[in-house]
DOMAR-135257 format. One record per residue (C-alpha): residue number from 1; residue in three letters; chain; x, y, z. Coordinates in Angstrom, 3 decimals, padded with zeros to 6 digits. Layout:
<recs>
  num  residuo  cadena        px        py        pz
  NUM      ALA       A         X         Y         Z
...
</recs>
This chain:
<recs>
  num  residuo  cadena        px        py        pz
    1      UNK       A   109.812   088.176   094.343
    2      UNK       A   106.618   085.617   094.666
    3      UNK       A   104.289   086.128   097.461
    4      UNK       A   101.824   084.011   098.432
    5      UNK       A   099.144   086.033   100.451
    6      UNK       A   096.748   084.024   102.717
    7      UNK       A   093.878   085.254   104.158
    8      UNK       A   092.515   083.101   106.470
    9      UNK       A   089.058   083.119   107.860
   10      UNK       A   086.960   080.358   110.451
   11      UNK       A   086.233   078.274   107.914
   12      UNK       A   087.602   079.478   104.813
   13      UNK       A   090.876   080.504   103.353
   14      UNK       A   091.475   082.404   100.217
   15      UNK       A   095.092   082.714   099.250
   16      UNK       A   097.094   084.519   095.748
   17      UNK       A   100.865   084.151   094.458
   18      UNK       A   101.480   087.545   093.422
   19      UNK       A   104.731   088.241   091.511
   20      UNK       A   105.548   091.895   092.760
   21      UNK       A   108.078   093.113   090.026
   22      UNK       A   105.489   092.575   087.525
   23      UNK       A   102.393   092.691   090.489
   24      UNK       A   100.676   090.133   088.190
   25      UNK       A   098.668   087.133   089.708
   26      UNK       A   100.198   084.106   088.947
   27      UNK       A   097.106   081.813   091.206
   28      UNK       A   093.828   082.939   092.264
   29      UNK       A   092.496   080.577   095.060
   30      UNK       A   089.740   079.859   097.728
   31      UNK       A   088.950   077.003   100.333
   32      UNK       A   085.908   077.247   101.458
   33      UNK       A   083.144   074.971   104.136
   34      UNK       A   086.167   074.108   106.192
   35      UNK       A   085.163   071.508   108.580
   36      UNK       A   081.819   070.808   107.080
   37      UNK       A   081.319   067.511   105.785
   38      UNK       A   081.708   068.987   102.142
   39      UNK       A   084.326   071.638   101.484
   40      UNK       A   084.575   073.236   098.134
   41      UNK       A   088.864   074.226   097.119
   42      UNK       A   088.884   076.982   093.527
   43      UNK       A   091.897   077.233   092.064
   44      UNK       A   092.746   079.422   089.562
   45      UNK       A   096.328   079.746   087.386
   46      UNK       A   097.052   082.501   085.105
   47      UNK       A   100.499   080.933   083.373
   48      UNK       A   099.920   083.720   081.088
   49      UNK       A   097.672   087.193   080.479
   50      UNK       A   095.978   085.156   077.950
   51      UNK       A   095.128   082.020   079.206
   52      UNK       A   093.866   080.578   082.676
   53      UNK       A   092.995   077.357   083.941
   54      UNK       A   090.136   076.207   086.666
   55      UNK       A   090.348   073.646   088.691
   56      UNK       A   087.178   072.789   091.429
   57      UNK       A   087.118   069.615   093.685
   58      UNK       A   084.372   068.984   096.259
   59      UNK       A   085.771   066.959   099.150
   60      UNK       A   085.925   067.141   103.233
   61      UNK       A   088.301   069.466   104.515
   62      UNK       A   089.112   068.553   108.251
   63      UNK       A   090.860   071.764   108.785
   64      UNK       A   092.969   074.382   107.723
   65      UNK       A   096.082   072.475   107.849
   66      UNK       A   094.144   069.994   104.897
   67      UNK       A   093.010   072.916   103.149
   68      UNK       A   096.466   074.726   102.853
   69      UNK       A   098.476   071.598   101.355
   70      UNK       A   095.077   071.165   099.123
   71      UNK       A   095.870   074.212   098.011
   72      UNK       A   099.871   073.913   097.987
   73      UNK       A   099.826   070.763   096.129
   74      UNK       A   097.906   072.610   093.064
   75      UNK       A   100.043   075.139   093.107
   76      UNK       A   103.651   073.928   093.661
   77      UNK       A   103.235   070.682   091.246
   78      UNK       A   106.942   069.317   089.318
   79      UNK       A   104.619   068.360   086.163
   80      UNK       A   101.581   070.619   086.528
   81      UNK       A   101.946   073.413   089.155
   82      UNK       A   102.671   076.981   088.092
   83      UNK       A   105.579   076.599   090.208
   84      UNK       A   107.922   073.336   090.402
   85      UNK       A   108.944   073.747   093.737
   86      UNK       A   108.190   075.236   097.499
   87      UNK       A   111.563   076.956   097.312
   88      UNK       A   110.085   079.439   094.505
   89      UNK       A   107.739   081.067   096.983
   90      UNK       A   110.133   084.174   098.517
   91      UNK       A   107.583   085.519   101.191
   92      UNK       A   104.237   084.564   102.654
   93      UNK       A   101.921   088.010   103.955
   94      UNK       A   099.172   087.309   105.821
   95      UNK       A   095.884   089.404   106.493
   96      UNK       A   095.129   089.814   110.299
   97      UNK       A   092.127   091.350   111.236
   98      UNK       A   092.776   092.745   114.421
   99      UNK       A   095.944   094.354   115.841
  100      UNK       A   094.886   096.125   119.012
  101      UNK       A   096.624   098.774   119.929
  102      UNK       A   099.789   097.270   119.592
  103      UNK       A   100.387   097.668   115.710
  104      UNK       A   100.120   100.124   113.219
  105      UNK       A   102.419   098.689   110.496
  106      UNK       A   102.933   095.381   108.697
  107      UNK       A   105.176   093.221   110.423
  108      UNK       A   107.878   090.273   110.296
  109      UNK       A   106.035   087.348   112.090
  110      UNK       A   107.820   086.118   115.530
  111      UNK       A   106.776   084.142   118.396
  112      UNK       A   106.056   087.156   120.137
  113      UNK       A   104.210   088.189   117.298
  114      UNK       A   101.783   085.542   117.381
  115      UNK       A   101.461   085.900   121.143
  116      UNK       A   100.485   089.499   121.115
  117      UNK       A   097.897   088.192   118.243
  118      UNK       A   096.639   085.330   120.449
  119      UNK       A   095.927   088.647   123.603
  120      UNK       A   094.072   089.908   120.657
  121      UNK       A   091.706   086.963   120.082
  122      UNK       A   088.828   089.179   123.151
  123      UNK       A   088.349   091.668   120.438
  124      UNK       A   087.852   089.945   117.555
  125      UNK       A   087.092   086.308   118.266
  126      UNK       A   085.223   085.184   114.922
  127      UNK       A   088.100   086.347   112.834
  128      UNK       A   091.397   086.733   114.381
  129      UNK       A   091.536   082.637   115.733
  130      UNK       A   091.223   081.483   111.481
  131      UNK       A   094.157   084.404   110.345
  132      UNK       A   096.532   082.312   113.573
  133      UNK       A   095.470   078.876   111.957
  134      UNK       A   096.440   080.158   108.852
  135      UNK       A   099.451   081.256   110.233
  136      UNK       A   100.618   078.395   111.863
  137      UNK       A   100.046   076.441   109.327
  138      UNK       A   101.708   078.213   106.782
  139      UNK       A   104.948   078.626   109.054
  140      UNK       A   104.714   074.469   109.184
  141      UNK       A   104.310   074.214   105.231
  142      UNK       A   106.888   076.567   104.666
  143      UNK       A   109.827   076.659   107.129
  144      UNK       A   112.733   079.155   106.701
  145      UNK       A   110.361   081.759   104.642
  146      UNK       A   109.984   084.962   105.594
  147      UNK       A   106.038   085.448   106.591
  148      UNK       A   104.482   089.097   107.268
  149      UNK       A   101.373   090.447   108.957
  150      UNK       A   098.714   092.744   107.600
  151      UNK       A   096.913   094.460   110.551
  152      UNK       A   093.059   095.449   109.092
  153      UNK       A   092.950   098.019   111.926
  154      UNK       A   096.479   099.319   111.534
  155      UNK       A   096.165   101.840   109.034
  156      UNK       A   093.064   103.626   111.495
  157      UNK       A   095.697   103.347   114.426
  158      UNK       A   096.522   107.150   113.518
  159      UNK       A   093.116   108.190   114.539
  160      UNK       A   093.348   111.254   116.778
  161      UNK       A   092.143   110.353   121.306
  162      UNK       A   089.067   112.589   120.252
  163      UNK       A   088.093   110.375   117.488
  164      UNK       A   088.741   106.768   118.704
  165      UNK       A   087.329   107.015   122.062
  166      UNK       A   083.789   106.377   123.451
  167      UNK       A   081.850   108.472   126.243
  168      UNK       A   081.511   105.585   128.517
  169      UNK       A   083.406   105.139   131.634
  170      UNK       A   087.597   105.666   131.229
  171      UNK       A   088.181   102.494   133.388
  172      UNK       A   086.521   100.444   130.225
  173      UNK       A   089.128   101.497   128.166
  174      UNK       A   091.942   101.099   130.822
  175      UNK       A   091.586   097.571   131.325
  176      UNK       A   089.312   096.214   128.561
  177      UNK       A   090.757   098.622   125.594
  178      UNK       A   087.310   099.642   124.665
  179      UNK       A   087.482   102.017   121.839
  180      UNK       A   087.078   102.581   118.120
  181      UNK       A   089.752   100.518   116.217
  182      UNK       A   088.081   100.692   112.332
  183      UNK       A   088.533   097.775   110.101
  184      UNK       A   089.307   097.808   105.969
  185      UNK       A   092.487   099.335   106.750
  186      UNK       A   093.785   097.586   104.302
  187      UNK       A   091.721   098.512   101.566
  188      UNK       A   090.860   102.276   102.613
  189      UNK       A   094.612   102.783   102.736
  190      UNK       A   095.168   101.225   099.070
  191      UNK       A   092.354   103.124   096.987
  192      UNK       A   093.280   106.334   098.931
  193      UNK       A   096.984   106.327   097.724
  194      UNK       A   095.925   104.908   094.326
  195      UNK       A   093.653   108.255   093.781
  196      UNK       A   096.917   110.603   095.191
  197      UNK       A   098.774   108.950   092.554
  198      UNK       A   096.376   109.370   089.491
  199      UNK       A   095.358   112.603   090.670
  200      UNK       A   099.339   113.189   090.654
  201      UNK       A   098.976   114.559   094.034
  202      UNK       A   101.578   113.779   096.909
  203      UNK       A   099.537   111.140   099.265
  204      UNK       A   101.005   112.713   101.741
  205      UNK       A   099.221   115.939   101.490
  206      UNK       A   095.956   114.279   100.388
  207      UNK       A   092.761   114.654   101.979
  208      UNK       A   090.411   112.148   100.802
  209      UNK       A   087.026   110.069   102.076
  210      UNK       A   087.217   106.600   101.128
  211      UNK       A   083.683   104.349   100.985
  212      UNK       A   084.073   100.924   101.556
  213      UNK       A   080.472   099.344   100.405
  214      UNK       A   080.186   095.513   100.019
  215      UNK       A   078.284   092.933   102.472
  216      UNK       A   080.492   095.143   104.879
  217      UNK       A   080.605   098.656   104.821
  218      UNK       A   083.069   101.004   106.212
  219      UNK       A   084.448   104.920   105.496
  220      UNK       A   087.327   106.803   106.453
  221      UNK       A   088.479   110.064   106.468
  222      UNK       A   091.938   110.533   105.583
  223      UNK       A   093.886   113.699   106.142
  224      UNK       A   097.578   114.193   104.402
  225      UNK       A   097.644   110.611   104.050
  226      UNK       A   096.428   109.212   107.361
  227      UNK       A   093.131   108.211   108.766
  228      UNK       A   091.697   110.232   111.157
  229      UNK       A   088.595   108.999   111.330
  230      UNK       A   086.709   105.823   110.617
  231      UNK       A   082.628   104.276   110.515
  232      UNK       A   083.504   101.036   112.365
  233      UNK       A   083.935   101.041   116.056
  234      UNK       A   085.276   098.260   118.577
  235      UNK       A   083.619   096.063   116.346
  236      UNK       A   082.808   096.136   112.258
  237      UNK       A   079.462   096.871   113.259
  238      UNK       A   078.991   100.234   113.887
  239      UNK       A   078.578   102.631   111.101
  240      UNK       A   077.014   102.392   107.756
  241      UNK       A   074.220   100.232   106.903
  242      UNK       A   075.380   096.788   106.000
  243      UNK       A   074.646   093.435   104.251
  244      UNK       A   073.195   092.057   107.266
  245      UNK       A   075.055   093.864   109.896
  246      UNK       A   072.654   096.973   111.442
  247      UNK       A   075.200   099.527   111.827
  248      UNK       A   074.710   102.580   114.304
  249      UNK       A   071.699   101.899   116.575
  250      UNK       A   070.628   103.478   119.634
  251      UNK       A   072.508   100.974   122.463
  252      UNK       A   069.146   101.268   124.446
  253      UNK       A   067.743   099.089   122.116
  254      UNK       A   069.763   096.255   122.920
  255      UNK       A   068.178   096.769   126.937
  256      UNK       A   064.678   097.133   125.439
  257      UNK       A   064.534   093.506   123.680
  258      UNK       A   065.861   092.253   126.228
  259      UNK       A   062.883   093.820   128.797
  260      UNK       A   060.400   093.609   126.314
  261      UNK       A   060.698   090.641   124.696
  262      UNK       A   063.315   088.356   126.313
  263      UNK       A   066.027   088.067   124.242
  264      UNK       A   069.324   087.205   125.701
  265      UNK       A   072.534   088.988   124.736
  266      UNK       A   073.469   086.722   122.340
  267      UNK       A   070.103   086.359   120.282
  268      UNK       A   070.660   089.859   120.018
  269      UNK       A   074.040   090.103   118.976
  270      UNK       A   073.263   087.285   116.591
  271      UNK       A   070.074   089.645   115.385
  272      UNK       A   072.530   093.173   115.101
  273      UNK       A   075.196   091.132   112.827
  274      UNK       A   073.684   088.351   110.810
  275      UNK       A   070.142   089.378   110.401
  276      UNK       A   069.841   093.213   110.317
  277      UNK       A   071.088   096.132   107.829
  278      UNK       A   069.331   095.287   104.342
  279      UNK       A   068.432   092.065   105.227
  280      UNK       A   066.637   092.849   108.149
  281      UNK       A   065.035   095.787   106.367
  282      UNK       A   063.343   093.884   103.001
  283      UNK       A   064.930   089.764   103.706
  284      UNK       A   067.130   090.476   100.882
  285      UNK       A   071.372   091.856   101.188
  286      UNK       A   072.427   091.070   097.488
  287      UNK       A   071.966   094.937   095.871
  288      UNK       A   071.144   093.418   092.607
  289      UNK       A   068.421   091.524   094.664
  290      UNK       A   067.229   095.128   096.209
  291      UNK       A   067.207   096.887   092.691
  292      UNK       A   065.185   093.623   090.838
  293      UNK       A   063.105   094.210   093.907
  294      UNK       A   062.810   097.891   093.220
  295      UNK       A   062.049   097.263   089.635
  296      UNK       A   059.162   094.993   090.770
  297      UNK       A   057.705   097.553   092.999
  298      UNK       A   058.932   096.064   096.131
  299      UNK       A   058.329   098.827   098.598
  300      UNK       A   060.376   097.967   101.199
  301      UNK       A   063.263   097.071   099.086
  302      UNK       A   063.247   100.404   097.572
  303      UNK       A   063.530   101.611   101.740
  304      UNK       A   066.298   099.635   102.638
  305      UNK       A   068.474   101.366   099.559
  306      UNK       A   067.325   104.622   100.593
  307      UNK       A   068.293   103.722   104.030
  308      UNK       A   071.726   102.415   103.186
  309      UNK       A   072.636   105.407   100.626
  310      UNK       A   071.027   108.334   103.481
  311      UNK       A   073.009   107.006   106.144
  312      UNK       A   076.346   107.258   103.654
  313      UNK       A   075.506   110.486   102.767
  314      UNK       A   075.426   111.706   106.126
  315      UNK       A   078.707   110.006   106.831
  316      UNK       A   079.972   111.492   103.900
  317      UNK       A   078.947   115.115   105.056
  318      UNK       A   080.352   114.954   108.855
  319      UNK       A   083.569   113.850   107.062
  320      UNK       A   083.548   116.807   105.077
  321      UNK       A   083.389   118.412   108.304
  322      UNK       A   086.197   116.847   109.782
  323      UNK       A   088.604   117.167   106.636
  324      UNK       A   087.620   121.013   105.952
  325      UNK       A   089.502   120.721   102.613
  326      UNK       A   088.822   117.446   100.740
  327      UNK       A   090.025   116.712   097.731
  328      UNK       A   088.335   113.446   096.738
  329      UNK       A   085.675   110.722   097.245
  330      UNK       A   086.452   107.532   096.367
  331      UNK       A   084.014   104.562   096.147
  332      UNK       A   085.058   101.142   096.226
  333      UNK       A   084.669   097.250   097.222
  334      UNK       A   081.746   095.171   095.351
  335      UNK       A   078.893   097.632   095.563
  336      UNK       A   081.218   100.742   095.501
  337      UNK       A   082.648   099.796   092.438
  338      UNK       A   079.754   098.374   090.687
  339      UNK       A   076.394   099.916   091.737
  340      UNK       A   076.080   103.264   089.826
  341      UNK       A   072.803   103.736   091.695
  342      UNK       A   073.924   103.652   095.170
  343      UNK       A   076.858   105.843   094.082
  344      UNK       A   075.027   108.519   092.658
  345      UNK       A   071.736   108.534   095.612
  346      UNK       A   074.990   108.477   098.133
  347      UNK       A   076.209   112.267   096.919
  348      UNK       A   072.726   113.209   095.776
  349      UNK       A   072.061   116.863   097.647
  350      UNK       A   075.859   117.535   098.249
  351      UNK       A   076.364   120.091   094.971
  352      UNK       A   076.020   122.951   097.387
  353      UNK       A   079.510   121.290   098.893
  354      UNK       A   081.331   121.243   095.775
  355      UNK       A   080.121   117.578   095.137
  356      UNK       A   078.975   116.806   091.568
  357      UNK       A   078.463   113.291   090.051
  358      UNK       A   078.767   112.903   086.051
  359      UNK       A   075.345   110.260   085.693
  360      UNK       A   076.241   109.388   082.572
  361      UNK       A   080.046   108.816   083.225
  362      UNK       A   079.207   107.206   086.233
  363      UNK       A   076.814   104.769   084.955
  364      UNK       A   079.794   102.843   082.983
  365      UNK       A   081.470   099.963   084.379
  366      UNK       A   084.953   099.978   085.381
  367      UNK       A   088.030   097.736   085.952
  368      UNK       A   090.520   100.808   086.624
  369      UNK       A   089.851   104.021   088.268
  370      UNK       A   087.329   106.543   086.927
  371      UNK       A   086.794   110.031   087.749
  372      UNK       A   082.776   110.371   087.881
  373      UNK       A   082.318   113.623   088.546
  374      UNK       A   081.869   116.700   086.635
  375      UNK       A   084.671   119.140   085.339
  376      UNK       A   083.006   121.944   087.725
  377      UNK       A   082.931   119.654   090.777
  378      UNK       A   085.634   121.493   093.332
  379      UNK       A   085.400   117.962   095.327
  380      UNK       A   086.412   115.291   092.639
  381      UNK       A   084.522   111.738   092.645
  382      UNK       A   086.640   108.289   091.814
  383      UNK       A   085.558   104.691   091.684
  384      UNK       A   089.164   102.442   092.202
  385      UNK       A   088.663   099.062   092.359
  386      UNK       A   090.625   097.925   096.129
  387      UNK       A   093.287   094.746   095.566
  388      UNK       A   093.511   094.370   099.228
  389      UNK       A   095.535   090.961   098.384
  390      UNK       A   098.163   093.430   096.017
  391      UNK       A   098.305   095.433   099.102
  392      UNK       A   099.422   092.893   101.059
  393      UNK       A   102.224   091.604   098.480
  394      UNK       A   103.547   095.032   098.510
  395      UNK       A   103.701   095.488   102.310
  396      UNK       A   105.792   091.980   102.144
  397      UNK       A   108.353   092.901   100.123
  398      UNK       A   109.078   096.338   101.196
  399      UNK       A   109.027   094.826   104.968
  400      UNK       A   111.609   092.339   104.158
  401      UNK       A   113.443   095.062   101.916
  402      UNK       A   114.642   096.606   104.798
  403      UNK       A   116.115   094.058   106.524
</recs>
């Protein structure tokens, strides 16, 4: 079966054709500056494991619907497409960010589907409006093919009353649905099954804490296989220190700009999410910025990794907590998989806990998983690269193989 899997942002889509009896990608692709007056389409082929082909084009892209059939026409081509024809694509998944309340596993799209996405839109409305354009458009480019949603929040829709909802008054969750819904579902749910399964443990009787750490950063805590508890809240901006995205704050300061220096709700919205977390704490939220910063005795560089690898530490300890037994901690996404510092400062002081990092293990790079910690460490320590797009593929096909 081919899958193409579209994940479709405001302005941006990035898309793969995954072939899920071999889970090889067959294209690699990303539309990007949608709507500005110069968008940027990447398209990648991999015909074979040996040889790929790259093929860039700077142009306007009006919309998504001109970005998708940019993208289409590279890929289905009679002469020069990896595929000759529309008819070879079996299955489109999609990436949704936010599924409410309503949905805790992938789903066959339907009109009601896409409705009870639209009642959504209130709770996340800078990503869930581009995953419905990508939707709709795909259902126009490809009608009769079987398309399937991939909820970000679903996997965190086990989380326990206790954990998901917030001391403020019940009436807010009643009628607004104010609560913690997590994000990186998707990905927490693929590296935590990936370590059951080279751990050769049953996923679901694992108990695991997965660390999400890119521009974004999330954690869960998984028990026998399910989340129980996760960083981000109502939005993906509570919890760990992020990119440029403050994480947990005290809410009072939000009233205390306002009084004290004027800003409106939405200069300081704009403030918490685009320029706070490392940013806001040295102007810089590229890591390998941070650490050339660090090596040039930037002072306040230095702070904002020790700020971002205390607060996951802490994180990492009230998990423990919350687990009791846990049997692994797995690192992952773009920092998590590449940064052996931030790895190794995160679980620096938990050896009393049965946490021990290998630095010299650690400090290699990895494409597939790698055990980092010691042979005496009772709690053991994996980096597993995520393939949140593989994820998706395989959520397709087992969704349409039981119909």
């Amino acid at each position: 079966m081919k899958v193409l899997v579209i994940n479709s942002g405001s302005s941006s889509i990035k898309y793969q054709l995954i072939d899920t009896k071999t889970e090889t990608v067959i294209v690699n692709g990303l539309v990007e500056r949608i709507g500005e007056e110069k968008g940027i389409l990447t398209n990648k082929t991999f015909p074979d494991t040996d040889a790929q082909t790259v093929t860039k084009m700077e142009k306007t892209i009006a919309d998504h619907n001109a970005g998708m059939r940019l993208a289409i026409d590279l890929i289905v081509d009679p002469e020069k497409g990896v595929i000759k024809d529309k008819s070879e694509i079996d299955a489109v998944g999609h990436r949704v960010v936010h599924g409410g309340e309503g949905f805790s596993e992938p789903i066959l799209i339907t009109s009601e589907v896409i409705s009870a996405i639209e009642d959504t839109v209130p709770l996340a409305p800078l990503h869930n409006p581009g995953n419905l354009d990508g939707i709709r458009v795909s259902m126009e480019l490809f009608p009769g093919v079987p398309q399937v949603v991939v909820f970000d929040t679903a996997f965190h829709q086990t989380l326990p009353p206790h954990a998901y909802m917030y001391a403020l008054p019940y009436e807010l969750y009643e009628k607004y649905r104010v609560r913690r819904y997590g994000f990186h579902g998707t990905s927490h749910k693929f590296v935590a099954s990936e370590c059951a399964r080279v751990m050769d443990r049953n996923f679901e009787e694992f108990n695991c804490i997965t660390i999400h750490l890119g521009n974004g950063c999330s954690m869960a805590a998984v028990e026998n296989g399910k989340s129980v508890d996760t960083s981000f809240g109502l939005t993906p901006l509570e919890g760990l220190v992020m990119g440029t995205r403050s994480g947990d704050v005290d809410p009072a300061v939000c009233a205390f700009l306002h009084r004290n220096k004027g800003m409106s709700v939405e200069e300081i919205d704009t403030m918490l999410n685009k320029e706070s977390g490392l940013k806001g704490l040295c102007g810089m939220n590229d890591m390998r910025d941070i650490h050339a910063g660090i090596a040039n005795g930037n002072e306040r560089a230095k702070l904002a990794l020790d700020v971002q690898t205390y607060r996951t530490r802490k994180y990492i300890g009230s998990y423990m907590a919350v687990l009791g037994r846990v049997d692994a901690i797995v690192f992952t996404a773009g920092i998590g998989e590449n940064d052996d510092v931030v790895r190794r400062k995160s679980v620096k002081g938990l050896e009393c806990f049965g946490v021990k990092i290998d630095e010299v293990v650690n400090a290699q790079r990895v494409k597939e998983p790698l055990r980092v910690s010691t042979d005496d460490s009772s709690v053991q320590i994996w980096v597993i690269p995520t393939n949140e797009e593989l994820a998706i593929a395989r959520a397709t096909k087992s969704i349409l193989s039981e119909k």
